[in-house]
C-alpha positions in Angstrom: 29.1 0.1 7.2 25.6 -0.3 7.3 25.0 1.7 3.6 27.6 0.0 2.3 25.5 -3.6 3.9 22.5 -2.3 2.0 24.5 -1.8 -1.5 25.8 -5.8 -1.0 22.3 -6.9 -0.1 20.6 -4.6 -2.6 22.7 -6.0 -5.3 23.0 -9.9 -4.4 22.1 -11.6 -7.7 23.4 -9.8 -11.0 25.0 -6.6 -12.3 24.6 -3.3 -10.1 21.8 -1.0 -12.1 20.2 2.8 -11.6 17.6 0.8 -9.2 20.2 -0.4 -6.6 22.0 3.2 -6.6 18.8 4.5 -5.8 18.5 2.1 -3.0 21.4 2.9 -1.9 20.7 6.8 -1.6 17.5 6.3 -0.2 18.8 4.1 2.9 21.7 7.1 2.9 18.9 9.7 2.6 17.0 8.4 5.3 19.5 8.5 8.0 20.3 11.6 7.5 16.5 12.5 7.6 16.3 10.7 10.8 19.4 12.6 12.5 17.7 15.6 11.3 13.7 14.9 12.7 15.6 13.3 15.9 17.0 16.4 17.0 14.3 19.2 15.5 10.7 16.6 17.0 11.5 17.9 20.5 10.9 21.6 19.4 7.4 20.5 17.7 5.6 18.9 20.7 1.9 18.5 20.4 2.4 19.8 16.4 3.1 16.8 14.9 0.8 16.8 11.8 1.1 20.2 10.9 5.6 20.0 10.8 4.5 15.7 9.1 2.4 18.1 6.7 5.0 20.2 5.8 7.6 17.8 5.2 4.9 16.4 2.7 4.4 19.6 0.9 8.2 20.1 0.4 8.7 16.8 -0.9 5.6 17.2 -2.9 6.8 20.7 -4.3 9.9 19.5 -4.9 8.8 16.3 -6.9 6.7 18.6 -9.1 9.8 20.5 -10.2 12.2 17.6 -10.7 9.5 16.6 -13.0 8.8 19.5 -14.4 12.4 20.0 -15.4 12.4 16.2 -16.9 9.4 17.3 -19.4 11.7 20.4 -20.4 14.6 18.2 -20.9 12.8 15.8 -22.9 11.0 18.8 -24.9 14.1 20.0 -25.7 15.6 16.9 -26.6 13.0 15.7 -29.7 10.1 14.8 -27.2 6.9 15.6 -26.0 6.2 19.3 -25.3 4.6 20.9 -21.5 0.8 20.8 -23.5 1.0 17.6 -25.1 2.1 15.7 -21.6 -0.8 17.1 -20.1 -3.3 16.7 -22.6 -1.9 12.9 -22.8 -2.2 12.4 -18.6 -5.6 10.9 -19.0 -4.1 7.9 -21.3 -1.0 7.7 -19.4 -2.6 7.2 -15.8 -5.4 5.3 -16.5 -3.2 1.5 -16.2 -1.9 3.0 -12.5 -2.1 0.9 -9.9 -3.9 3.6 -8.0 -4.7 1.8 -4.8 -1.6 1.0 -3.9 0.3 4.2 -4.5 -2.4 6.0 -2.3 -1.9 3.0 0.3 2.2 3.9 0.0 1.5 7.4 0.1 -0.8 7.6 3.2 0.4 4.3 5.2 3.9 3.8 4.2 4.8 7.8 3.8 2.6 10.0 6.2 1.2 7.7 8.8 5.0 6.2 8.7 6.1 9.9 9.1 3.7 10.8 11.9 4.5 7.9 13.7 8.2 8.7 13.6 8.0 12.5 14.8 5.7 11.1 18.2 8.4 8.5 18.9 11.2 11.1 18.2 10.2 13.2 21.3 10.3 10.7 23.6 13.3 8.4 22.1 16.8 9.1 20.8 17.7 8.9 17.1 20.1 6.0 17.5 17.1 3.7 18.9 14.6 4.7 16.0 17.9 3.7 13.9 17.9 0.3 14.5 14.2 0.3 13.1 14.8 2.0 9.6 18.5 0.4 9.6 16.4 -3.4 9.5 14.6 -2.2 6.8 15.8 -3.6 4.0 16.3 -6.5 5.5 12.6 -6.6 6.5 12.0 -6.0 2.4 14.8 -9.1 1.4 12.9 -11.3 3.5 9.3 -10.7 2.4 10.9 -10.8 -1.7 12.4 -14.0 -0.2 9.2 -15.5 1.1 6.8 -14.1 -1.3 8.4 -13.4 -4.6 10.9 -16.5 -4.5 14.0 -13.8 -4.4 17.1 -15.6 -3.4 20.4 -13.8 -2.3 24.1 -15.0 -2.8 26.6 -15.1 -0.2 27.2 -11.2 -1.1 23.4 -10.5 0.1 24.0 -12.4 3.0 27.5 -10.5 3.7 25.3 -7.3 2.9 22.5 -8.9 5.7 25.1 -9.3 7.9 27.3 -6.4 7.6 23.6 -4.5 8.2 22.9 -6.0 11.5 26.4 -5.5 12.8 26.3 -1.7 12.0 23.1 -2.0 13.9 24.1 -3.6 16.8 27.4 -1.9 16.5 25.6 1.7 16.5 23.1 0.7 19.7 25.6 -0.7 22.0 28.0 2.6 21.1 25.6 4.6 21.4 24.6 2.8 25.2 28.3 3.4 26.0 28.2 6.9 25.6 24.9 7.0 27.8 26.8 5.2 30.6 29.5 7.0 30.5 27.8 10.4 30.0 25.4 9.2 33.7 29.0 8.5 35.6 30.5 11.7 34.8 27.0 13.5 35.9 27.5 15.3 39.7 25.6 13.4 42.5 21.9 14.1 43.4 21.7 16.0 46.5 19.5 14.2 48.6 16.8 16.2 50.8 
């Protein structure tokens, strides 16, 4: 419910493009990255930036190949070959906005990351859920505020249908802890 929240609110104002569906995956991809570092963090304790760093590399490593395999494609469809991208990298990376990619790579990714893993061995999943699953609501609201970005009424169905899969998922989730402490056996007392 709550993807499917993101892909109404993602796509309030005007035709669905390539950017929305990648919205879309991310907010998929991040839940499943969160199940995954919710139940492996408790393993790690006291090595949080080392397993942070290696979750870095892989994505790193693997970002490299993707685009290493987009500059064969494009060599073998009529474009630029492997030598002539690379002698063309000073030109092409000279408008980046440099600052804040490195900001969004060492606040937004790593710190973010870091963060995540220390709260992960001391919380559940489902709680550190409700954080990510407000995130693109967080995002709507400062492109509301700052960039003048208004949403229809199938943004605000996609708002809402987020913070009921929110809410839905935390008081589940509180359920299940209630009911797994009245099935526990009785502390012997001393």
């Amino acid at each position: 419910m709550g993807v499917f929240g993101v892909a109404l609110l993602t796509n309030s104002g005007g035709d669905p493009t390539y950017a929305d569906a990648l919205c879309v995956l991310s907010a998929t991809v991040f839940g499943y990255h969160m199940h995954v570092s919710g139940n492996v963090a408790p393993k790690f304790e006291d090595q949080e930036l080392p397993f942070v760093a290696m979750q870095l590399t892989v994505v790193g490593v693997e970002a490299g190949i993707f685009k290493l395999g987009e500059i064969v494609f494009e060599a073998a469809n009529g474009g630029p070959d492997l030598m002539t991208v690379i002698a063309n990298v000073p030109a092409t990376t000279g408008d980046v906005p440099w600052a804040p990619l490195v900001y969004m790579g060492v606040v937004t990714t790593a710190f973010t990351l870091f963060i995540e893993f220390i709260a992960f061995q001391s919380i559940p999943a489902s709680l550190a859920a409700l954080i990510y699953t407000a995130e693109p609501l967080w995002g709507a609201a400062f492109a509301w505020h700052f960039m003048g970005d208004r949403w229809g009424g199938i943004g605000w169905a996609g708002a809402g249908l987020i913070v009921i899969a929110t809410v839905g998922s935390q008081y589940l989730s509180f359920k299940e802890d209630v009911k797994t402490d009245e099935n526990a056996a009785p502390a012997i007392l001393p």
